[in-house]
C-alpha positions in Angstrom: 11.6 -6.5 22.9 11.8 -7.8 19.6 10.2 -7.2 16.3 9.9 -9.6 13.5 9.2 -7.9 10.2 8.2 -10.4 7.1 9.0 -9.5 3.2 12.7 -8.0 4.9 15.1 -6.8 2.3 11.9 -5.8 -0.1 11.7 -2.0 -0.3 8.9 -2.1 1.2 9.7 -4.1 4.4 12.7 -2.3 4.4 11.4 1.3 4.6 9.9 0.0 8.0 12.6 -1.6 9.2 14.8 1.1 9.3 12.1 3.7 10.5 12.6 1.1 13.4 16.0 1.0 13.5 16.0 4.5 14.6 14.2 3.9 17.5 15.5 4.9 21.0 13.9 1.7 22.8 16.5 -0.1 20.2 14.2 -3.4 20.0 15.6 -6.1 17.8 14.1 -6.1 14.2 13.8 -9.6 12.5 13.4 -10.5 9.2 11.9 -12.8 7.2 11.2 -13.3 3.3 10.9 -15.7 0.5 13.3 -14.1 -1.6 17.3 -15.1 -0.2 19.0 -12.8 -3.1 16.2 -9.9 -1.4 17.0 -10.9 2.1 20.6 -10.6 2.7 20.3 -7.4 1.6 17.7 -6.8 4.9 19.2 -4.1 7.3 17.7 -7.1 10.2 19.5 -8.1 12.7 18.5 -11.7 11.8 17.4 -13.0 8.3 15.4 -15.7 8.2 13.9 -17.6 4.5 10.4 -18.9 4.7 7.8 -20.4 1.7 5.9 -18.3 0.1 2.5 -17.2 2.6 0.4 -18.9 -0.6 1.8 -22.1 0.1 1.2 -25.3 2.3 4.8 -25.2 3.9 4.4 -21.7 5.5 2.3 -22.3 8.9 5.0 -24.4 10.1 7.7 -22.8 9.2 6.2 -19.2 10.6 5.6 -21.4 13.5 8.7 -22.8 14.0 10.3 -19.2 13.4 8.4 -18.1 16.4 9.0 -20.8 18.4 12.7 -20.0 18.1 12.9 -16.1 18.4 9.9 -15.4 20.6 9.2 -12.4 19.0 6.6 -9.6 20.5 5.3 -8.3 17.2 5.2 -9.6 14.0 4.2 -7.3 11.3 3.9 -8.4 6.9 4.1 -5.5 4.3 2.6 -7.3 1.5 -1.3 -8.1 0.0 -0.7 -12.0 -0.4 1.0 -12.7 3.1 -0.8 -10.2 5.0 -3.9 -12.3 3.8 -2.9 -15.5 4.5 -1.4 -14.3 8.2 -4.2 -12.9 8.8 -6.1 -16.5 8.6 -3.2 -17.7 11.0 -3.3 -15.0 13.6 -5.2 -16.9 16.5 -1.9 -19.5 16.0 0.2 -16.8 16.4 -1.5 -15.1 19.4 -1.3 -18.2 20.7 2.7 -18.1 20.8 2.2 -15.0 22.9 3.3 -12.5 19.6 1.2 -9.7 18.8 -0.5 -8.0 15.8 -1.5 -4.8 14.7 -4.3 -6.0 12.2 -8.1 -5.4 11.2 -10.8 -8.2 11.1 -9.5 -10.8 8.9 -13.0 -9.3 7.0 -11.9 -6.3 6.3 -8.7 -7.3 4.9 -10.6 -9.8 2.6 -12.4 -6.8 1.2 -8.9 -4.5 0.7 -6.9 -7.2 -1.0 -9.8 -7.9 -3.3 -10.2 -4.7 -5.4 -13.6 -5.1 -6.9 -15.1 -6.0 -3.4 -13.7 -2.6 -1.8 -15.4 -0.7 -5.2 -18.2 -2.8 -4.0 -18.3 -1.2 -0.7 -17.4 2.0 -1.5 -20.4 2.4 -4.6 -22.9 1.1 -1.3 -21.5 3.8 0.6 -22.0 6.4 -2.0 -18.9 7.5 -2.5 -17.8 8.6 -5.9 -15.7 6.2 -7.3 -14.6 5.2 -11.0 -17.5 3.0 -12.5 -15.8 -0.5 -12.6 -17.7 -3.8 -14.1 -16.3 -7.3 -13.4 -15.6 -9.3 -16.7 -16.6 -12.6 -17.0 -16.5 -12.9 -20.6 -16.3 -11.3 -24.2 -19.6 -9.3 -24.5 -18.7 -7.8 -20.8 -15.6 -6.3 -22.6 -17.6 -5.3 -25.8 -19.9 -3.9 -23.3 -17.7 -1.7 -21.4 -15.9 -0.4 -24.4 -19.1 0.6 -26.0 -20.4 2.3 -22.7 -17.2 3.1 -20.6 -14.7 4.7 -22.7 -13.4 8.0 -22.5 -13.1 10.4 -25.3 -10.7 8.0 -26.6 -12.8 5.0 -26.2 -10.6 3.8 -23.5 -11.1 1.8 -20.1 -9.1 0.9 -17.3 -8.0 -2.9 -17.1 -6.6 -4.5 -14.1 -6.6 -7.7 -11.9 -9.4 -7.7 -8.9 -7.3 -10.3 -7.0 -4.7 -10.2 -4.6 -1.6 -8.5 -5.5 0.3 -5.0 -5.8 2.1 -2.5 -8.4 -1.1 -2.0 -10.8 -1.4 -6.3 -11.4 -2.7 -6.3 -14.9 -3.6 -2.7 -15.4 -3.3 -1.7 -18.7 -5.5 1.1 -20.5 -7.5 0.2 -23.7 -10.0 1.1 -26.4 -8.9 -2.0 -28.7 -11.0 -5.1 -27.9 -8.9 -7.7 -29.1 -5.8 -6.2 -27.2 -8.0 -6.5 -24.4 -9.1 -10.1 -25.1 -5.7 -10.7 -25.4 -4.3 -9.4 -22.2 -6.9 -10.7 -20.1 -6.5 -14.3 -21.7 -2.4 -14.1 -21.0 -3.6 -13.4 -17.3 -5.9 -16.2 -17.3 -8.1 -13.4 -15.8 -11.8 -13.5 -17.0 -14.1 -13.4 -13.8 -11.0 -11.5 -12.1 -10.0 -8.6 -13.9 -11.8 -5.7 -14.1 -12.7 -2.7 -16.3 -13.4 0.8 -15.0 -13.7 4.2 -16.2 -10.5 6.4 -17.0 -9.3 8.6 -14.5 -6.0 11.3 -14.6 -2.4 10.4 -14.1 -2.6 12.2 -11.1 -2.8 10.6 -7.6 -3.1 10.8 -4.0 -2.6 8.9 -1.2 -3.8 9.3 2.6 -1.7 7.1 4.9 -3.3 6.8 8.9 -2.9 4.4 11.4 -6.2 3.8 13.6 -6.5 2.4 17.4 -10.1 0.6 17.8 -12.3 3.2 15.9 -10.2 6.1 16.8 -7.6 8.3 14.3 -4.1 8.2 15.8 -2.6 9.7 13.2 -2.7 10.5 9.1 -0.2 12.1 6.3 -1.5 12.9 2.9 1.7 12.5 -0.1 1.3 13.1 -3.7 3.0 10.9 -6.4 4.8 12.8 -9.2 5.1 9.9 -11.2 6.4 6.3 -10.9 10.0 4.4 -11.2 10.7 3.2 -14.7 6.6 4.1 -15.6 7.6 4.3 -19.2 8.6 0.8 -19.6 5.1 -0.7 -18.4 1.9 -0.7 -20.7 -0.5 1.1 -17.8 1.9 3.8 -16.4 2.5 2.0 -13.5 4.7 -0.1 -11.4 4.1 0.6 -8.1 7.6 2.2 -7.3 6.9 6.1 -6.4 9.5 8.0 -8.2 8.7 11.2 -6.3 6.5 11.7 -3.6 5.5 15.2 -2.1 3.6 16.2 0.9 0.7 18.3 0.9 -2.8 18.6 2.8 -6.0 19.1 1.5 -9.6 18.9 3.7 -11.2 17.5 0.7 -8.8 14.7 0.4 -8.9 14.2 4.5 -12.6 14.0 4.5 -12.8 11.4 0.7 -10.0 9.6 2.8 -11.7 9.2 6.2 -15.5 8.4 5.2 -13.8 5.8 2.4 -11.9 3.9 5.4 -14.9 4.0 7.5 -17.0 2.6 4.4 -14.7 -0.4 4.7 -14.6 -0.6 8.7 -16.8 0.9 11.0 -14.3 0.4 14.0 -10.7 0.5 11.8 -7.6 -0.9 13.3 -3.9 -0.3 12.3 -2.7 0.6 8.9 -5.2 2.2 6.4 -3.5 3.7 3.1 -6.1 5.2 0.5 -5.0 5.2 -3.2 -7.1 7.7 -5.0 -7.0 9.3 -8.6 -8.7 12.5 -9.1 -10.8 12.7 -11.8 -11.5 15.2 -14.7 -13.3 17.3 -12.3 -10.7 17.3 -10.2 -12.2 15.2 -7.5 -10.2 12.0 -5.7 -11.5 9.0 -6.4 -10.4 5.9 -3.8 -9.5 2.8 -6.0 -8.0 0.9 -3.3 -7.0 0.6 0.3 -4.0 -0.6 1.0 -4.4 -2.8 4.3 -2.3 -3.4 7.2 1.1 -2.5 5.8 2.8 0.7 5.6 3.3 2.0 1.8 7.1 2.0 0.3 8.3 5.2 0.8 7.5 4.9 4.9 11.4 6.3 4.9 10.0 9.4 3.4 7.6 9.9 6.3 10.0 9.1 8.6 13.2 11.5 8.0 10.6 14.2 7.9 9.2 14.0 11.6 6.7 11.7 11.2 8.0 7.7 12.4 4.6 6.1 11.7 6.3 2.5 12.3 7.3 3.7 16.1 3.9 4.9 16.7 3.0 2.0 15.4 4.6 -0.6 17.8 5.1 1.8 20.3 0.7 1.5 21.0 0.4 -2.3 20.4 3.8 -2.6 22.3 3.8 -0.6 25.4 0.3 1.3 25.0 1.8 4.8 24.2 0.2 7.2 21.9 1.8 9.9 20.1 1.3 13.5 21.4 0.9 15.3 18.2 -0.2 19.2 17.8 -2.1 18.0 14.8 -3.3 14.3 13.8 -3.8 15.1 10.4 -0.9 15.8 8.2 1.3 16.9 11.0 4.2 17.4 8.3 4.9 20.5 6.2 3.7 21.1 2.8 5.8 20.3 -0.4 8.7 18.1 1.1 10.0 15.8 -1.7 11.2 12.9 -1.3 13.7 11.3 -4.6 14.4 8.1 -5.2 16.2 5.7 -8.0 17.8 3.0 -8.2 21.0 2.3 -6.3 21.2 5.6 -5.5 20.7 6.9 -1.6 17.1 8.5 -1.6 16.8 12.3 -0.2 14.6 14.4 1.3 14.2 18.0 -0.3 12.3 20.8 -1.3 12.7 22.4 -5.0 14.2 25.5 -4.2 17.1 23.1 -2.5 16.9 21.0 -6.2 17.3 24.2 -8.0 20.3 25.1 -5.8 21.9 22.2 -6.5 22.0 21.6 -10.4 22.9 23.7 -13.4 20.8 25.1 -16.2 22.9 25.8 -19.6 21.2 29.2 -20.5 
């Protein structure tokens, strides 16, 4: 069997590709990316370069990249290409390759932030307040009526693309004219109400309505955070399992918000609030988040589960399908350094305090 995995040598194609690696079937991972300095570094067997998904060029040369390997799966682990795939995937079905995805509907709504706060308002489910801006007195608008206890909103870009795009807190209108203006982003970006630095996220894969499986990890804070205007960059510093019903149950009713019958990969982002309560803000869709590793070299091989079902129809035979992995396993990362998987008693073991 072979598997061709696009975005290789990205960390986050790359966290899947070597959760596959470690596979016993040993099928042969592909890669594929738009990035050549990014791919050679793939751990892929084979490194393909292909345009960007956004562009006229890529049909044919996914098509041709099919044609040659004959893959059996082909999986993308980012917004923009898993978009723009999706649109293709009756071509690629028709090469005999298969995928792993939800309606091409439902990933419409995920990629497209203000739709899934859309959805998830209908569904009545708490979520930030978020208003659309589509010009100045929008902004004056939500300053005047939004902002915390510092005046402040939540800006960010509605539109296709990962690692907070645009966010950037504000109580200062003409920074926020500003900002929007070097995004180009009126009718796109969005203001909502300020939540915590604190965050969740519920990862779970789904088979045609059904749970297969889901892990809950906390983020304690992100990679080079400080150096970015919002906080955020999308690169988990530390993550940290835990389990919480409240989470489990926010987590579940917001995917089924979005689909009634879900399919594949389901991660909800949520921020609790000042009353503690998790809010969803997103859903990531169809793709596995970055640290996959992390789940991985604790127990849990979500990628294997993965292709093992769409693959050779085989579920996992898990005592529990929610958060199946201990409490409070951490799980460091940097750059150019090795991650590892710990607990703090194993941190604390392993440095030295100056009393």
């Amino acid at each position: 069997m072979k598997i061709l995995i696009a975005g290789a040598g990205g960390a986050p194609s790359e966290g899947v590709i070597k959760s596959l690696l470690q596979c016993e079937k040993r099928e042969t991972v592909i890669g594929m990316g738009s990035e050549p300095t990014d791919l050679v570094l793939s751990a892929a067997s084979k490194k393909y370069v292909i345009p960007y998904a956004n562009t006229s060029e890529y049909e044919g040369a996914l098509m041709r990249i099919l044609d040659e390997e004959k893959p059996d799966l082909i999986h993308f682990q980012n917004d923009l290409e898993i978009y723009h795939a999706s649109m293709l995937r009756e071509a690629i079905h028709a090469k005999g390759v298969k995928t792993y995805m939800p309606s091409h509907e439902v990933i419409d709504t995920c990629v497209h932030k203000y739709k899934t706060y859309l959805k998830l308002e209908e569904a009545g489910i708490k979520v930030p307040r978020t208003e659309m801006l589509h010009n100045e007195d929008d902004l004056r608008r939500v300053l005047a009526e939004m902002g915390d206890e510092k005046g402040r909103v939540w800006l960010r870009a509605s539109s296709i693309g990962g690692g907070g795009k645009g966010a950037a807190p504000t109580n200062h209108f003409e920074f926020a004219r500003g900002w929007i203006n070097r995004f180009d982003g009126w009718g796109d970006f969005t203001a909502s109400e300020m939540l915590t630095a604190d965050t969740v996220t519920w990862l779970s894969l789904w088979h045609e309505g059904e749970l297969v499986v889901a892990q809950t990890r906390i983020r304690k804070g992100w990679t080079h955070g400080n150096r970015t205007i919002s906080g955020v960059t999308g690169v988990t510093k530390v993550g940290q399992t835990i389990s919480d019903p409240v989470v489990d149950d926010i987590s579940r009713r917001t995917v089924l918000a979005i689909d009634p019958r879900p399919h594949g990969i389901y991660g909800v982002d949520m921020t609790y609030d000042r009353n503690g309560v998790p809010n969803p803000t997103e859903i990531n869709i169809s793709r596995f988040f970055t640290t996959i590793l992390f789940f991985t070299q604790a127990g849990l091989n979500m990628p294997k589960i993965f292709k093992d079902i769409i693959l050779y129809n085989e579920f996992p035979m898990l005592e529990k399908k929610i958060n199946p992995l201990p409490d409070n396993l951490l799980w460091l990362r940097g750059m150019d350094t090795e991650p590892r998987l710990m607990r703090n008693d194993e941190i604390e073991n392993e440095i030295i305090a100056l009393s």
